[in-house]
N, C-alpha and C positions, 0 to 999 in steps of 0.2 A: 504494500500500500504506500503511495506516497505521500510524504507529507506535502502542507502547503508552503508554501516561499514565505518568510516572516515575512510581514511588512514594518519599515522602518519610519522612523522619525514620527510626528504628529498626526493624529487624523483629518482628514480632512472634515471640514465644516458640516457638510451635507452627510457625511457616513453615519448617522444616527443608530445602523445597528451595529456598531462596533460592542456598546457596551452592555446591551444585549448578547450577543455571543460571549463575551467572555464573562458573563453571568452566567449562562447557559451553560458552558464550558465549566466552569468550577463546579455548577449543581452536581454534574455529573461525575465530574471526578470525586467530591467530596460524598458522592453516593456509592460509587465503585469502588473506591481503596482507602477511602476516609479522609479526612481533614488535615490527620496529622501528619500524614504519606505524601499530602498535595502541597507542594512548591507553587511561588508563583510564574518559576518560570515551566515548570510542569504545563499550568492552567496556558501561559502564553502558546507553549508548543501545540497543545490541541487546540488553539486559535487561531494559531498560523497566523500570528504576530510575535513581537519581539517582549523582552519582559520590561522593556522603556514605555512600551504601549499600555499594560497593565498599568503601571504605575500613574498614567497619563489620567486613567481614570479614576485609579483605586489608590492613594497616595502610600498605603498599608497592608499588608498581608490581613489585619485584622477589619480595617476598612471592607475588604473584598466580602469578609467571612457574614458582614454583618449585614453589607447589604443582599447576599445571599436570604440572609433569615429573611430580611427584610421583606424583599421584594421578589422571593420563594416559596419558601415555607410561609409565610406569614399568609400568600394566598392561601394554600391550602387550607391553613385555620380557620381565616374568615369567609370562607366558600363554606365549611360546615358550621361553624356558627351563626353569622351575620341572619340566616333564615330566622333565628329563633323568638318567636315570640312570647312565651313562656303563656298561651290561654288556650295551645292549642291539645287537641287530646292527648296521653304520653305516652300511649305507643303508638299513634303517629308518629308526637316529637323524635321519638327515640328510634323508631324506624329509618325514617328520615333522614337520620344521621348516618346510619350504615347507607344508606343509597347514595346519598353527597358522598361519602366519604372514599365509595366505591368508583364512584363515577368520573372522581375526581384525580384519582390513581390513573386513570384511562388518561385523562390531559399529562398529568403530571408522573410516566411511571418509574421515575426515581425514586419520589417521594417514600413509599416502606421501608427500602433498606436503608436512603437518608437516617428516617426516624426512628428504626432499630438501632440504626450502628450509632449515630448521635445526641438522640432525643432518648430515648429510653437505656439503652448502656453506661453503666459507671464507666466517667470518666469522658464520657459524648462532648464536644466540644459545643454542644449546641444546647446543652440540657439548660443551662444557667441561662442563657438568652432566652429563651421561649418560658422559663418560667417569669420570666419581666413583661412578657406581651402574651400573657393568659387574660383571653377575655373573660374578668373574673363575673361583668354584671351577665353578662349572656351565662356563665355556669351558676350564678344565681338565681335566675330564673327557672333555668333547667331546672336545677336540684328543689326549687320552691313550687316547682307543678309537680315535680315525682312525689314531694311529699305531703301535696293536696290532695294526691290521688290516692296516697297511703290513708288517711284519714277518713278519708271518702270510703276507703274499703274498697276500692278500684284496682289496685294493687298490692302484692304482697308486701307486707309490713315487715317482713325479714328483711328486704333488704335495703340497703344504705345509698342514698341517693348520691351522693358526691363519691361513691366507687362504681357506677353503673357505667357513666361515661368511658373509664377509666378500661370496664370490662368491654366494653365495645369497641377499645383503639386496639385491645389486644386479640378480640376477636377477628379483626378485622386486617390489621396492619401484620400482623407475626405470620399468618400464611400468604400473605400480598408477596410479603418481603422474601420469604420459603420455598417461595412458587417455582422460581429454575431449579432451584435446588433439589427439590422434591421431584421435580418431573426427570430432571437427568439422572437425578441417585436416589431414590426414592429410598425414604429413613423406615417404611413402616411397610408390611404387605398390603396393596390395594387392587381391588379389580380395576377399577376404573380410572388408570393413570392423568387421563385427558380433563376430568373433571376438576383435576388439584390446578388446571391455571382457566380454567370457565367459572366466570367472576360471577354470572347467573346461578351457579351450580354456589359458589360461595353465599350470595347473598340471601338465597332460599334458607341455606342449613345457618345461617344467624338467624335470620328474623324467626325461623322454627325452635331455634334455641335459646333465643331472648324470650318468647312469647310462652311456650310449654316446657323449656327445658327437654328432660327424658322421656318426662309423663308420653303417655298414648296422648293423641287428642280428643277422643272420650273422654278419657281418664280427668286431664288435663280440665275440661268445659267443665264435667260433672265438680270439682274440687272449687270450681271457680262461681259454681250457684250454689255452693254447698255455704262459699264464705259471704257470701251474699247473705 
C-alpha cells in the first residue's frame, strides 16, 4: 500500500478538511492501538501530512487528544442523551437508548473499542475527561423517571436507577467492541457465528433482556400483573 506524499508547510486557506482528517485520523488510531501507542507524528503519517501540519492545528499532543473527546466522543454522548426528556415512558426511555446507541456505532464504528480501551479500562486516557462532560441533568432525569416508575409499581423496585444506564453501555458497547474478535476467534461454542456482528440480532437479545431478563414471556407478563 502506498502511502500518501506529506504535505509540507501551511495549509492552505480554502482546505477546510485538513482538520477534519487528522481528527478523523487520531479517532482511529487512538481506537486501534490506543492513545498511549499514538504519536503525533504517527497521526500525521496516516494523514499524509507532515507533523508541522498537526501542530498547525493542534498546538499539543494533548490539545489533539481533547479535541478528539471533544468533537468525537462527545457526539456520540449527546446523540444518546440530548433525546431525553425525562416524561416519557421508561422502557421507551431506556429502549431508546440501546437503538441511539446502536445506531450510532453504525456512523461512528470506532467508537466500542474507543470506549472499552479508554472510557471504561483502568488507566483509559479518556476516563477522567468524559467524566467532566457527563451530562449529569439529562442522567437526572433518566434516573428521576426510572424511579417514578418504581413507585408507581411500573417497574421492578430491585433495581437501582443510576446503575441501569450503566448496565446498558455494557450490554451494549463490550460485544460492539468483541464483534471481530469473536467472529475471527470465537471465545465461546456458537451455532450461529454471523449473528455475533448483526446488530438486529444484538439489539432484539437486549431489549429481550432489559425487558424479561430469563423469565419465559408468560412467565415474565404473569409476574408483572401479579405485582400489579
Amino acid at each position: 500500500m502506498t502511502r500518501p506524499t506529506p504535505v509540507r508547510g501551511r495549509p492552505l486557506a480554502s482546505d477546510q478538511d485538513s482538520r477534519e482528517k487528522l481528527l478523523d485520523t487520531a479517532t482511529l488510531l487512538f481506537s486501534s492501538q490506543g492513545i498511549a501507542a499514538t504519536t503525533v507524528a504517527a497521526v500525521a503519517r496516516g494523514a499524509g501530512v507532515t507533523p508541522a501540519m498537526v501542530h498547525y492545528y493542534f498546538k499539543t499532543r494533548d490539545q489533539l487528544i481533547e479535541a478528539v473527546v471533544d468533537e468525537r466522543v462527545c457526539l456520540f454522548v449527546n446523540s444518546i442523551w440530548d433525546p431525553i426528556r425525562g416524561d416519557e415512558p421508561p422502557e421507551d426511555m431506556i429502549l431508546d437508548i440501546v437503538e441511539r446507541m446502536i445506531a450510532t456505532t453504525e456512523k461512528m464504528p470506532w467508537m466500542p473499542a474507543l470506549w472499552v480501551r479508554e472510557v471504561l479500562s483502568d488507566g483509559g486516557q479518556l476516563r477522567e475527561r468524559m467524566v467532566q462532560r457527563v451530562p449529569l441533568a439529562k442522567i437526572a432525569l433518566f434516573s428521576e423517571n426510572v424511579a417514578r416508575s418504581q413507585q408507581a409499581g411500573a417497574i421492578n423496585p430491585g433495581l437501582e436507577p443510576t446503575l441501569i444506564f450503566i448496565s446498558v453501555l455494557g450490554l451494549t458497547m463490550l460485544p460492539l467492541a468483541m464483534a471481530r474478535t469473536l467472529k475471527n476467534r470465537p471465545l465461546l461454542p456458537v451455532v450461529n457465528k454471523a449473528a455475533l456482528l448483526d446488530k438486529t440480532v444484538l439489539t432484539r437479545h437486549i431489549k429481550a433482556l432489559l425487558l424479561s431478563g430469563l423469565a419465559l414471556p408468560a412467565t415474565a407478563l404473569s409476574d408483572a400483573h401479579f405485582d400489579e
